[in-house]
C-alpha positions in Angstrom: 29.1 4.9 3.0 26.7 2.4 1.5 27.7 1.5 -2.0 26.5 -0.8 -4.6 28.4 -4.4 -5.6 28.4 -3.3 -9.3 29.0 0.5 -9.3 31.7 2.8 -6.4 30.7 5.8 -5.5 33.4 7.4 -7.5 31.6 6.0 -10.7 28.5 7.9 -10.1 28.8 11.7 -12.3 29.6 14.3 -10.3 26.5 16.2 -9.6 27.3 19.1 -7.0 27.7 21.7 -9.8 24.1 21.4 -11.4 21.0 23.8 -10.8 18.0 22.9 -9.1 15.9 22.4 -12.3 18.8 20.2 -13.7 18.6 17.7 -10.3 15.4 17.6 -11.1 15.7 16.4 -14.6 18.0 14.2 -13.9 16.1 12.6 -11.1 13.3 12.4 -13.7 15.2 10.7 -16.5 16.5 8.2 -13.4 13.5 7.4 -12.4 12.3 6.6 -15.7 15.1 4.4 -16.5 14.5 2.8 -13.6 11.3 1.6 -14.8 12.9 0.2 -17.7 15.4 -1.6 -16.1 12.7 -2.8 -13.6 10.3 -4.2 -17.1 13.3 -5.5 -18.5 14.4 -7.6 -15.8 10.9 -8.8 -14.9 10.7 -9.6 -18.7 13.5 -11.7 -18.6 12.7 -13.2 -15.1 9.4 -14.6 -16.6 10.6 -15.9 -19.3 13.4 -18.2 -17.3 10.9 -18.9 -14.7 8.2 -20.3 -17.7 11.3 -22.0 -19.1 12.0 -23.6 -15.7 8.7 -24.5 -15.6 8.9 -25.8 -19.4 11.5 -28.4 -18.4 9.8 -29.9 -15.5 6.9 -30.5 -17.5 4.6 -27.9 -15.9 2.3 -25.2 -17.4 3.8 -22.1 -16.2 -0.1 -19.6 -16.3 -1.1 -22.6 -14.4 1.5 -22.8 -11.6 0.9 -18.9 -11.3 -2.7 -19.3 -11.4 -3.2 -17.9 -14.6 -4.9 -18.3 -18.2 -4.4 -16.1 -21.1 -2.4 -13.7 -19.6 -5.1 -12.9 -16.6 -5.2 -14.0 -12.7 -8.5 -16.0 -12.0 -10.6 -14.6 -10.3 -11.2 -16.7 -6.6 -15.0 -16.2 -6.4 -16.2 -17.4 -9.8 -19.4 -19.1 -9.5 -19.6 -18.2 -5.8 -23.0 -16.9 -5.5 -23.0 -13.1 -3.7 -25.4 -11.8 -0.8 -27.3 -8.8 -1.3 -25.5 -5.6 0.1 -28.4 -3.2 -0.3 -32.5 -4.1 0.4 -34.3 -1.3 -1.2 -37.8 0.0 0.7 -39.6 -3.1 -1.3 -37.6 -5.4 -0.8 -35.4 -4.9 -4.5 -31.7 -5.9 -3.9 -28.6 -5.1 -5.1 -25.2 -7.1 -4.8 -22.6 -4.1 -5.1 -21.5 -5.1 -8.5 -21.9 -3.9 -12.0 -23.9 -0.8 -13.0 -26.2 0.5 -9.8 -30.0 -0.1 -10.0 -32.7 2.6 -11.0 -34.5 1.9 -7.3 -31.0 3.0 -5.9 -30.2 5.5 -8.1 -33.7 6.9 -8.0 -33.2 7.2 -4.2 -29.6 8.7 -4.3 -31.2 11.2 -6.5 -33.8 12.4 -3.8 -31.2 12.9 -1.3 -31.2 9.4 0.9 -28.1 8.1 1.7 -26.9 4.8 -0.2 -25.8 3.1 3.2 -29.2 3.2 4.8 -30.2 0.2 2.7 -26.9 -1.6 3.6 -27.1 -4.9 4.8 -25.9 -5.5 8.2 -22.7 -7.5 8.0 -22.3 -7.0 3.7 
């Protein structure tokens, strides 16, 4: 039997006697705690690793690639390629709110994809 370095087996509560709607509440509560645990420790993880960071002289959002709290984004400034060609010639990149012409279209019935780009 497999047991953890910091609890025996014979720590764990004795859980044979409960009812099926008490394993499940305690499996509920345990998995909740579990999350805890898991935000605590990454909490404290962080803050030794911008600490660490701190010491050496290094700005810890920009050794994780980070400002204000937010990853950057990779394809700022990186100019995007149509994905749809609309019957005259409109176009739409995929991103932010979808186009009347498109919408108009999707609205009649045609399908979305026949104005896909080949290779987008």
């Amino acid at each position: 039997m497999v047991t953890s370095s910091r609890r025996q087996s014979s720590q764990l509560p004795k859980i044979d006697h409960l009812s099926a709607d008490d394993l499940k509440a305690l499996i509920a509560q345990a998995e909740r705690q579990l999350v805890v645990r898991r935000d605590e420790t990454k909490t404290k993880l962080l803050a030794d690793m911008r600490l660490a960071a701190e010491k050496v002289g290094i700005d810890f959002d920009e050794l994780v690639g980070q400002k204000n709290g937010k990853a950057k984004r990779r394809d700022v400034g990186v100019k995007l390629k149509p994905k749809y060609v609309g019957p005259n010639g409109e176009t739409y990149k995929g991103k932010g709110p979808v186009p009347k012409w498109l919408k108009a279209l999707e609205r009649k019935g045609v399908d979305r994809e026949k104005f896909r780009v080949k290779g987008a």
